[in-house]
Backbone as CSV, one residue per row, in Angstrom:
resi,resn,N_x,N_y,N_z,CA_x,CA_y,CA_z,C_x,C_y,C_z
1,UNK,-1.692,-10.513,5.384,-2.420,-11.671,5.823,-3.467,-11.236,6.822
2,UNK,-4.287,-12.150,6.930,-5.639,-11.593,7.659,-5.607,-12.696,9.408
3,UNK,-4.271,-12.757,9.491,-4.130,-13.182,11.236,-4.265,-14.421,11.095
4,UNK,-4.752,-15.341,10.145,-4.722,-16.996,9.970,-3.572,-17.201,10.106
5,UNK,-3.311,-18.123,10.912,-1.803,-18.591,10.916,-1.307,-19.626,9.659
6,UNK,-0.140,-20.386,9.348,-0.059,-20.864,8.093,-0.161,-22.275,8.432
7,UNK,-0.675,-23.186,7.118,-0.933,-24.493,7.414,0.050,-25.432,8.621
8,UNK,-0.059,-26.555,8.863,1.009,-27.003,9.872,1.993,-27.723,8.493
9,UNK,3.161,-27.675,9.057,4.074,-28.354,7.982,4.478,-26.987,7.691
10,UNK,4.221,-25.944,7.555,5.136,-24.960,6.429,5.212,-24.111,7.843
11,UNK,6.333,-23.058,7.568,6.905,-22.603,8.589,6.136,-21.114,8.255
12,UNK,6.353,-20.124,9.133,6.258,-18.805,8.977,6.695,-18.261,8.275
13,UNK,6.686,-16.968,6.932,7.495,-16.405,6.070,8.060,-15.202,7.381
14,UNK,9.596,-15.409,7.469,10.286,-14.378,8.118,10.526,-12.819,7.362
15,UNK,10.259,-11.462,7.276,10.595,-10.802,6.640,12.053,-10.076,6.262
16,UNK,12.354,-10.561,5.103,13.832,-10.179,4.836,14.698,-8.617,5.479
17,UNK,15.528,-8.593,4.816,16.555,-7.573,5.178,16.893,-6.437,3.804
18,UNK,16.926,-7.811,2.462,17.247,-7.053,1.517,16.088,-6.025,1.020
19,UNK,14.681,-6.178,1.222,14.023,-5.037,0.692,14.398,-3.541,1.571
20,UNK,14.667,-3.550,2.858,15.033,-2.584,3.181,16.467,-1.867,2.974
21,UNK,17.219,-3.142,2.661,18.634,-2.443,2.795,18.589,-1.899,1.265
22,UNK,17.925,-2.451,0.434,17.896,-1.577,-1.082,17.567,-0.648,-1.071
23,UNK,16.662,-0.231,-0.670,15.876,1.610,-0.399,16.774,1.680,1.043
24,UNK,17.468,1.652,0.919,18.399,2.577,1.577,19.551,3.144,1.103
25,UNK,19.777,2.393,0.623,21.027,2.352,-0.620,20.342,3.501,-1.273
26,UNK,19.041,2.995,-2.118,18.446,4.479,-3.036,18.673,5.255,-2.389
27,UNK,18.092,5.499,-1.313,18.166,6.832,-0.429,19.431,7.365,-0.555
28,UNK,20.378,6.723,0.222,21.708,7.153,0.151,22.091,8.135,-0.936
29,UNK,21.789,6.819,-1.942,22.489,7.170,-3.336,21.948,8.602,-4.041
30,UNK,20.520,8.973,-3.754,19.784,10.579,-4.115,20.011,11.483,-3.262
31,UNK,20.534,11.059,-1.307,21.244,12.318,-1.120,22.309,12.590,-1.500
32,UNK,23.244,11.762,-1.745,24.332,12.252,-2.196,24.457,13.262,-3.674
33,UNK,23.576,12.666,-4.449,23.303,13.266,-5.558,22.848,14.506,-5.472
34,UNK,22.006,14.888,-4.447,21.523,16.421,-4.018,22.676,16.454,-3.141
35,UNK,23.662,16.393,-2.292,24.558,16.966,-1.692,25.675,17.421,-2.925
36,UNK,26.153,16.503,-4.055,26.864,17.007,-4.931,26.413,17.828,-5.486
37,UNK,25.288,18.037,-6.289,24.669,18.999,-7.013,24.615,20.373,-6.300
38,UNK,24.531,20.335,-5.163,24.143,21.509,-4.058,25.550,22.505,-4.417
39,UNK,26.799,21.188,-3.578,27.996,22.126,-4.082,28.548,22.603,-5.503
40,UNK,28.120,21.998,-6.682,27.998,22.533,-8.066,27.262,23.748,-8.040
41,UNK,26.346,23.900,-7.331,25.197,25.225,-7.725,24.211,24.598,-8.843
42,UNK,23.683,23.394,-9.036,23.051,22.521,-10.315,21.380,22.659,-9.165
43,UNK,20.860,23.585,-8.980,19.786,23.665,-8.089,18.658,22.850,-8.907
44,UNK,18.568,22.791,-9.800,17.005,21.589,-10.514,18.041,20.104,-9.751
45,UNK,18.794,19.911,-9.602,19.579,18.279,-9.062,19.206,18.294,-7.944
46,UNK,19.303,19.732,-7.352,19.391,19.538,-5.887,18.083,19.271,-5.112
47,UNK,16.690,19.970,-6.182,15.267,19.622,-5.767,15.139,18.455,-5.549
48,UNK,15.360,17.839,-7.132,15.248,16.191,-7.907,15.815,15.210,-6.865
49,UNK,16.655,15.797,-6.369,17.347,14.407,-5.704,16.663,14.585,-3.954
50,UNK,16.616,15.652,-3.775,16.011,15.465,-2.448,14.633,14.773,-2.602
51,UNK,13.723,15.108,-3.311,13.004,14.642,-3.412,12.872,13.562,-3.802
52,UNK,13.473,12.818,-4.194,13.619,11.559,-4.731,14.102,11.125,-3.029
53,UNK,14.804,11.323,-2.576,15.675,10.964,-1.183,14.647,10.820,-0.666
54,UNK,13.528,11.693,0.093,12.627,11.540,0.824,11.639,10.634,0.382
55,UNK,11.154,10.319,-0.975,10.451,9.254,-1.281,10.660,8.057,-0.716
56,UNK,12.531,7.870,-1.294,12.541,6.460,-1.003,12.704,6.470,0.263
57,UNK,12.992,7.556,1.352,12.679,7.296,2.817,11.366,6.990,3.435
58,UNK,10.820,6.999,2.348,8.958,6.420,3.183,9.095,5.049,2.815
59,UNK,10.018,4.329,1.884,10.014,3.299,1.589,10.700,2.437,2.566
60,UNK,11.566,2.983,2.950,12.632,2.772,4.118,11.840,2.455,5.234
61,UNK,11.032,3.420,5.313,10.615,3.193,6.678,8.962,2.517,6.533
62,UNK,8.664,2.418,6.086,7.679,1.199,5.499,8.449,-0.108,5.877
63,UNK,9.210,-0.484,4.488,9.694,-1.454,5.103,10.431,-2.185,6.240
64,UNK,10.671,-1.277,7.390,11.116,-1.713,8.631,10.499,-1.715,9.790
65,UNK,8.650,-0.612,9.073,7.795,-1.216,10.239,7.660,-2.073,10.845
66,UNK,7.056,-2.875,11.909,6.607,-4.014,11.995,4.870,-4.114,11.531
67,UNK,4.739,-5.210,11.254,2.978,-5.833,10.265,2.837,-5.748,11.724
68,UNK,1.393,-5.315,11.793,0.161,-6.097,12.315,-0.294,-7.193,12.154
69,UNK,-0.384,-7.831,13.217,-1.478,-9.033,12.834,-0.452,-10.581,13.653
């Protein structure tokens, strides 16, 4: 939003909980997947999933910034 506040009568949109707590969960869920793989010795899992882990940690932390404005 560009700092306009919202008509009178409608309230503020509050920003939820569940978009963050889902990419966290992902997160979770791809380190673990590179922590299992690690102890297998499955080293292409162990790239894949870290990397996947750290993705959805920009998502994570995106979504718990606070907006401007």
């Amino acid at each position: 939003m560009s700092g306009v506040p919202p008509p009178a009568g409608r309230p503020r949109r509050r920003r939820g909980v569940a978009m963050p707590l889902l990419f966290l969960v992902l997160t979770s869920s791809f380190v673990a997947i590179a922590v299992f793989a690690l102890l297998a010795h499955q080293w292409v899992f162990v790239g894949v999933g870290a990397a996947l882990a750290s993705w959805m940690a920009t998502f994570v932390v995106h979504a718990l910034r606070p907006r401007r404005g």
